[in-house]
RODO-2510 file (C-alpha; in nm, 4 decimals, decimal comma):
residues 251
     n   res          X          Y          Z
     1     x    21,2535    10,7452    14,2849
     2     x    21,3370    11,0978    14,3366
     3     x    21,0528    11,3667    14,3459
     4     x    21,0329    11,6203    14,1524
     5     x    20,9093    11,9656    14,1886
     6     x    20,7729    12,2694    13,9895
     7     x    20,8701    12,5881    14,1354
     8     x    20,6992    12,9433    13,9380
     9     x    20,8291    13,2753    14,0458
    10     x    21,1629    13,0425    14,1104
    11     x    21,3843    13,3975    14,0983
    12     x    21,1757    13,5580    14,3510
    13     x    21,2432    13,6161    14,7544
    14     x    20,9541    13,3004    14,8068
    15     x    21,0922    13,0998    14,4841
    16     x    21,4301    13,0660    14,5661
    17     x    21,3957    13,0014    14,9821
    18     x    21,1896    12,6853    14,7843
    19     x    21,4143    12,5951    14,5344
    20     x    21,6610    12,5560    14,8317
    21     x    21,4510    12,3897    15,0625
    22     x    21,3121    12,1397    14,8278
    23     x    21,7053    12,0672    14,7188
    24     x    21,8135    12,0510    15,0330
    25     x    21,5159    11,8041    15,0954
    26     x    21,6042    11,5608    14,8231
    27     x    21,3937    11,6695    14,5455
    28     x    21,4496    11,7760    14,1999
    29     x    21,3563    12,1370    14,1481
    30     x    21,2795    12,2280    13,8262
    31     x    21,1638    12,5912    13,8247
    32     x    21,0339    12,8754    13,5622
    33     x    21,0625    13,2592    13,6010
    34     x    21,0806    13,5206    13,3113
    35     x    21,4712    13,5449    13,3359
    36     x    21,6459    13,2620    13,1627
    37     x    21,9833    13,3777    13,2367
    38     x    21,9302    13,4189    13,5869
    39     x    21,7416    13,0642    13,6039
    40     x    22,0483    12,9260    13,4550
    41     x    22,2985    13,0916    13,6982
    42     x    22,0043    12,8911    14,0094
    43     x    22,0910    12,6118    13,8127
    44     x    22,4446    12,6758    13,8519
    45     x    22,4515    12,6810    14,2249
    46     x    22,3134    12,3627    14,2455
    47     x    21,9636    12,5061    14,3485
    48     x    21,7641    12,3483    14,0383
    49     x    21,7489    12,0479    13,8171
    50     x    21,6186    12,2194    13,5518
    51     x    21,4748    12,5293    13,4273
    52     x    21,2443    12,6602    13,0993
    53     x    21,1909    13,0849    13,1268
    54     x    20,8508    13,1592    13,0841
    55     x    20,5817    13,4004    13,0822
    56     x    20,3272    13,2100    13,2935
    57     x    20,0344    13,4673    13,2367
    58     x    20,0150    13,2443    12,8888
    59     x    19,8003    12,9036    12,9503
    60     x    19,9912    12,7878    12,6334
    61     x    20,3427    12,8706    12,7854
    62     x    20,2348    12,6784    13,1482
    63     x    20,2050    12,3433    12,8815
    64     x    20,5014    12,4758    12,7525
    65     x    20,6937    12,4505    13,0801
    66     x    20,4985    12,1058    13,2274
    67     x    20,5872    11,9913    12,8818
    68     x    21,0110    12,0686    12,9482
    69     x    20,9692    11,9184    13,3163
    70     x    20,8019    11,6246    13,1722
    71     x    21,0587    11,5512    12,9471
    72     x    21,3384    11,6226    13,1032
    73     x    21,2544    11,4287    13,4659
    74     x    20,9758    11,2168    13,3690
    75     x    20,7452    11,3121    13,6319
    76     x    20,5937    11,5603    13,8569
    77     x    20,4775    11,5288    14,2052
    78     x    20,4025    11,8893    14,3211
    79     x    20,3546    12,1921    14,2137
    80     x    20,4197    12,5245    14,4269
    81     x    20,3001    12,8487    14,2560
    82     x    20,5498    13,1359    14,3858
    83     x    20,5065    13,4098    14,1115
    84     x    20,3475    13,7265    14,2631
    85     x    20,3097    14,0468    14,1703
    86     x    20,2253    14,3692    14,4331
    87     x    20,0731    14,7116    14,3208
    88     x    19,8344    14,9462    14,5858
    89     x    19,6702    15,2484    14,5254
    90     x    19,3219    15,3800    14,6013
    91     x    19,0361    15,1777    14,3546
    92     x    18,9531    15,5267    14,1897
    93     x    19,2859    15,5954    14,0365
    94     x    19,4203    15,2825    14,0021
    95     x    19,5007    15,1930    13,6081
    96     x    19,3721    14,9066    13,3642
    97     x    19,7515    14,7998    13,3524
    98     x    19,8008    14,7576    13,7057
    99     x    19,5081    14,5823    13,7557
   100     x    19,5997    14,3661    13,4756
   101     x    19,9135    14,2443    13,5968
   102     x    19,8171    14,1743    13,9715
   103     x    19,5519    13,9088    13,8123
   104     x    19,7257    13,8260    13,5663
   105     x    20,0363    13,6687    13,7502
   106     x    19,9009    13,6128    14,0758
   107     x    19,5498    13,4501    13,9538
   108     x    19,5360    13,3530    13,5879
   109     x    19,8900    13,2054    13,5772
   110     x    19,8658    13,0016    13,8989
   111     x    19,4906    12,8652    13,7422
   112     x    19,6613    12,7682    13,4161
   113     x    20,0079    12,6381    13,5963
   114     x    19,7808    12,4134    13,7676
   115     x    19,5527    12,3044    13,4845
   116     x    19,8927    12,2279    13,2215
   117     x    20,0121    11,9808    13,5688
   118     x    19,7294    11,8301    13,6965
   119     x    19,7204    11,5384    13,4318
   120     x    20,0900    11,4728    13,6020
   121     x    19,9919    11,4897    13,9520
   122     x    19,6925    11,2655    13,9072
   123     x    19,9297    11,0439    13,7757
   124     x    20,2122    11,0644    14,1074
   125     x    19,9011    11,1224    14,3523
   126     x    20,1410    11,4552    14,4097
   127     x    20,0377    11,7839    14,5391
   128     x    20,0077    12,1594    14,4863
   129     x    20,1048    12,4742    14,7044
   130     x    19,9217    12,8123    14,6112
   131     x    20,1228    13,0950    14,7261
   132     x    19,8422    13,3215    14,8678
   133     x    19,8191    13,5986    15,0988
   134     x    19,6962    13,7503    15,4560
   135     x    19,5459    13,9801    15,1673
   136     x    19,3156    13,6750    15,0623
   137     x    19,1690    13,6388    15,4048
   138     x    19,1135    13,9782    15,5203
   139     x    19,1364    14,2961    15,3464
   140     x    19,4087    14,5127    15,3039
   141     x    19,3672    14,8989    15,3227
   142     x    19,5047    15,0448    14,9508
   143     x    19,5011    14,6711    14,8019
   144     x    19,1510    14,6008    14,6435
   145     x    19,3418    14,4765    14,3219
   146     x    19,6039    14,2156    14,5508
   147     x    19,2658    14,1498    14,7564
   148     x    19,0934    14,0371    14,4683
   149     x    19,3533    13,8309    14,3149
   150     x    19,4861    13,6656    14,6474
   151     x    19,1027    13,6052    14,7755
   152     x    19,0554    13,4308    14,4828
   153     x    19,3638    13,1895    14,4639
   154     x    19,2848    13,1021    14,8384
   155     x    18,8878    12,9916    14,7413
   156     x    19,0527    12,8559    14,4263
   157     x    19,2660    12,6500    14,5664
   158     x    18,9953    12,4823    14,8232
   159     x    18,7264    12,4254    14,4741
   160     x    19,0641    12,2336    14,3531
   161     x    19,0860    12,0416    14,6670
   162     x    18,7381    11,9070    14,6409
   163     x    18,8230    11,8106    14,2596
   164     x    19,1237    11,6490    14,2530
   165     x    19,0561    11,4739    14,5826
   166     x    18,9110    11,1511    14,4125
   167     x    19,2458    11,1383    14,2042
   168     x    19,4440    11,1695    14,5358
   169     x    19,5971    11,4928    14,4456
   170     x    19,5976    11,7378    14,7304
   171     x    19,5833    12,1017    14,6855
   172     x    19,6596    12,3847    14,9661
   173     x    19,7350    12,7234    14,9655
   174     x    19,9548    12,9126    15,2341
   175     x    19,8948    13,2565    15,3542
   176     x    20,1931    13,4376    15,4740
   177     x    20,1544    13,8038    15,6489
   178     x    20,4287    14,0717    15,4517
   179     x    20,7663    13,8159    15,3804
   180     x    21,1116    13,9840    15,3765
   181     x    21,2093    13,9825    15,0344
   182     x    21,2654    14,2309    14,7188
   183     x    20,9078    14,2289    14,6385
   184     x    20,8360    14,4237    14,9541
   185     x    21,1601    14,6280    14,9206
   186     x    20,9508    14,6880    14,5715
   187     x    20,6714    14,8595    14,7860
   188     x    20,8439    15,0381    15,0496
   189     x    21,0442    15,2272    14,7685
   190     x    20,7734    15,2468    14,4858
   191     x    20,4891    15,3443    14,7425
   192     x    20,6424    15,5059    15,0466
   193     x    20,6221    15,8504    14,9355
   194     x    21,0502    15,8449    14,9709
   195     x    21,0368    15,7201    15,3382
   196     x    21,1237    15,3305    15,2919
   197     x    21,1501    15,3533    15,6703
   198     x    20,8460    15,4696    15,7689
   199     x    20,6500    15,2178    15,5299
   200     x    20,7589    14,9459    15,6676
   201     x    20,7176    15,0682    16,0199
   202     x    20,3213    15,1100    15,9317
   203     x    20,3248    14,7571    15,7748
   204     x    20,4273    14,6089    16,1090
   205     x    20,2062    14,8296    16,3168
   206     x    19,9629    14,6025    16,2630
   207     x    20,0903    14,2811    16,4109
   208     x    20,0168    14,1745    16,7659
   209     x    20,3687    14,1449    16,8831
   210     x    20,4098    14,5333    16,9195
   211     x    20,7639    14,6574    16,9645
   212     x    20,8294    14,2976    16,8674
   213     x    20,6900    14,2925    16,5249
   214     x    20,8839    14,1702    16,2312
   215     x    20,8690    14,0275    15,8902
   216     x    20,8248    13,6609    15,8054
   217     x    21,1483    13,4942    15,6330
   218     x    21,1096    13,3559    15,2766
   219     x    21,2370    13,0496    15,4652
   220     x    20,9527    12,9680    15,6707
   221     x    20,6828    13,0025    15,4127
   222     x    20,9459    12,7473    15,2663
   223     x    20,9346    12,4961    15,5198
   224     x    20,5466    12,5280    15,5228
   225     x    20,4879    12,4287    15,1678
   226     x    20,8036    12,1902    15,1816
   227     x    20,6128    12,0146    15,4547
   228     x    20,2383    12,0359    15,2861
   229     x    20,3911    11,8313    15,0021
   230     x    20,4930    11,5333    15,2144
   231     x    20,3244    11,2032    15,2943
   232     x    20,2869    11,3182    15,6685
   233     x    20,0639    11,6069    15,5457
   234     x    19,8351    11,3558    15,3324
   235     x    19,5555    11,4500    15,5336
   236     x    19,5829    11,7998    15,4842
   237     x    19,3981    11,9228    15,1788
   238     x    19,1441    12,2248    15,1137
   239     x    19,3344    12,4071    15,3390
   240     x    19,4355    12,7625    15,3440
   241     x    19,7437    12,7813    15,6353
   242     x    19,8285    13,1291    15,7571
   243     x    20,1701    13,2541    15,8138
   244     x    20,1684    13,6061    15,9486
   245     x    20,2425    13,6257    16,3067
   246     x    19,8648    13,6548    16,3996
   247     x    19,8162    13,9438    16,1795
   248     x    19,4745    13,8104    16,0211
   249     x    19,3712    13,5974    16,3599
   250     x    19,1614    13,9649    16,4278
   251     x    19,2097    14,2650    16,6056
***
């Protein structure tokens, strides 16, 4: 029987390297993002199964959307949690709203995504991916906020590992460093005081490759997770897997 997968943030740089790697890998991708038109046009392509737009910082639309996969496919056997949101700025100045919306997507949603699935996965013995950060394993200079909120998906995810390991469902978060993709084209231009250039110059100034520094692909945090939800992973659980070039391995 085909295995299906639940993709959030499916429209993003992360979501759709997923929804293409988990397609290409045989699985049904059903996936959820704000944007129903542009989940349809995924669809389209050939890169989904199926699609519901929602607005995953609501616990009742993430039963909403398990609800539509459920329905539709008949089963669910992982879950990867993609949606993210990025804002910086120094703790003293930085607004209510702001610091609404980083927890709001990148915590709260991917708690209640994976309390509206985990009655499925117990049932398929599946899995789930937590899309997490180098930002949940060190800190981040003008991040508190993304700190917070990726620090606590990553511990998150391991307190789900121990639960859900009785039921055989494995839960594991991944960790990549910054990922190409428009969320950090996002920051360079929102946050780089006009110099898009020299903000992402600073960004790789911190890896260990020197001169050689680059961004990670949206593809290889894909093949990570795509891997994670196999059988030959089945020992893997509790585990938070960096992907960052040896940016949080210390300086």
């Amino acid at each position: 029987m085909q295995p299906v997968v639940l993709i959030t943030g499916a429209l993003g740089g992360i979501g759709q390297a997923m929804c293409e790697r988990f397609t290409a890998g045989g699985w049904a991708v059903f996936g959820t993002d704000l944007n129903a038109s542009a989940l349809a046009a995924l669809q389209a392509e050939g890169k989904l199964a199926g699609a519901q737009a929602a607005d995953i910082r609501k616990p009742d639309a993430c039963r909403e959307v398990v609800a539509a996969l459920l329905a539709s496919r008949g089963r669910l056997d992982a879950l990867v949690n993609c949606a993210g949101v990025w804002r910086e700025g120094p703790v003293e100045s930085f607004s209510e709203e702001d610091f609404d919306i980083v927890l709001d997507v990148n915590l709260k949603a991917t708690f209640f995504m994976c309390s509206a699935s985990i009655p499925a996965l117990r049932q398929s013995k599946g899995a789930i991916v937590n899309i997490s950060s180098d930002a949940g394993r060190q800190g981040n200079r003008n991040a508190a906020a993304y700190c917070a909120s990726k620090g606590a998906v990553t511990l998150m995810t391991k307190a789900l590992a121990l639960d859900l390991a009785p039921d055989g469902v494995r839960c594991n978060s991944v960790s990549p460093g910054d990922v190409e993709t428009p969320m950090l084209k996002f920051q360079a231009e929102r946050y780089g005081n006009g110099d898009t250039a020299a903000y992402y110059q600073e960004l790789l100034a911190k890896y260990p490759q020197g001169e050689a520094a680059r961004f990670i692909q949206p593809g290889e945090v894909a093949d990570l997770a795509f891997f994670l939800c196999q059988s030959g992973a089945r020992s893997i659980t509790g585990a938070d897997l960096a992907i960052d070039c040896g940016v949080s391995a210390g300086n």
